[in-house]
N, C-alpha and C positions, 0 to 999 in steps of 0.2 A: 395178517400181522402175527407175527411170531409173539408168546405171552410174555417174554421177558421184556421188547417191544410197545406192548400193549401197558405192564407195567405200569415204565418207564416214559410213557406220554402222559400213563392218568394221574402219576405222583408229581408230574411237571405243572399240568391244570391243576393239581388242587393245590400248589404253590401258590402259582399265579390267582389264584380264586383268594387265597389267605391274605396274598401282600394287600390285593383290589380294595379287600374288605376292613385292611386295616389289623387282622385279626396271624398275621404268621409272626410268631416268639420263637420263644425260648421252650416254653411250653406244647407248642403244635408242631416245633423241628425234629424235639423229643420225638413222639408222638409219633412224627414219621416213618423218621428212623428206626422207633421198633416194629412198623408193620413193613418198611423194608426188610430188616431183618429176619422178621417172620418168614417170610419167602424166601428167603438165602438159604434158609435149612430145609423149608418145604419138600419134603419126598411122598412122592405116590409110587407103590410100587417099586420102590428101591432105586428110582432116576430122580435124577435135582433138576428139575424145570426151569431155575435160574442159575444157573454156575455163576455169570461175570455182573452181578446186578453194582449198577453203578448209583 
Protein backbone atom coordinates (compact mmCIF):
# COMPACT_ATOMS: atom_id res chain seq x y z
CA UNK A 1 0.00 0.00 0.00
CA UNK A 2 1.25 3.16 -1.09
CA UNK A 3 1.57 5.77 2.23
CA UNK A 4 -0.68 8.29 0.89
CA UNK A 5 -3.02 5.13 0.60
CA UNK A 6 -2.20 3.91 3.90
CA UNK A 7 -3.08 7.48 5.16
CA UNK A 8 -6.07 7.82 3.69
CA UNK A 9 -7.77 4.50 5.07
CA UNK A 10 -6.34 5.13 8.63
CA UNK A 11 -7.92 8.93 8.85
CA UNK A 12 -11.22 7.16 7.21
CA UNK A 13 -11.33 4.43 10.47
CA UNK A 14 -10.58 6.82 12.86
CA UNK A 15 -13.75 8.80 11.49
CA UNK A 16 -15.82 6.00 11.50
CA UNK A 17 -14.28 5.08 15.10
CA UNK A 18 -15.40 9.02 16.25
CA UNK A 19 -19.09 8.89 14.62
CA UNK A 20 -19.47 4.97 16.49
CA UNK A 21 -18.43 6.63 19.63
CA UNK A 22 -20.44 9.50 19.43
CA UNK A 23 -17.33 11.60 19.91
CA UNK A 24 -16.60 13.20 15.82
CA UNK A 25 -17.32 17.53 16.14
CA UNK A 26 -16.18 20.20 15.44
CA UNK A 27 -13.37 19.88 17.67
CA UNK A 28 -11.92 16.30 16.44
CA UNK A 29 -12.53 17.46 12.34
CA UNK A 30 -10.24 20.37 13.42
CA UNK A 31 -7.95 18.03 14.74
CA UNK A 32 -7.94 16.06 11.69
CA UNK A 33 -7.43 18.30 9.46
CA UNK A 34 -4.29 19.58 11.00
CA UNK A 35 -2.64 16.27 11.24
CA UNK A 36 -3.82 15.98 7.51
CA UNK A 37 -2.20 18.89 6.71
CA UNK A 38 0.73 18.10 8.56
CA UNK A 39 1.55 15.52 5.98
CA UNK A 40 0.71 17.79 2.88
CA UNK A 41 3.89 19.56 3.64
CA UNK A 42 5.85 16.59 5.09
CA UNK A 43 9.30 16.32 3.26
CA UNK A 44 12.01 13.88 3.95
CA UNK A 45 14.82 14.60 1.90
CA UNK A 46 13.36 17.15 -0.24
CA UNK A 47 10.30 14.69 -1.80
CA UNK A 48 6.54 15.31 -0.52
CA UNK A 49 5.40 11.75 0.14
CA UNK A 50 1.80 13.13 -0.27
CA UNK A 51 1.23 15.48 -3.21
CA UNK A 52 -2.85 14.84 -3.88
CA UNK A 53 -3.84 14.06 0.03
CA UNK A 54 -7.58 14.10 -0.14
Amino acid sequence: MKPRDALVFDINDLRRILKEDGLYNQETRKKIEEYINYYRTYEHNDVKIFDELE
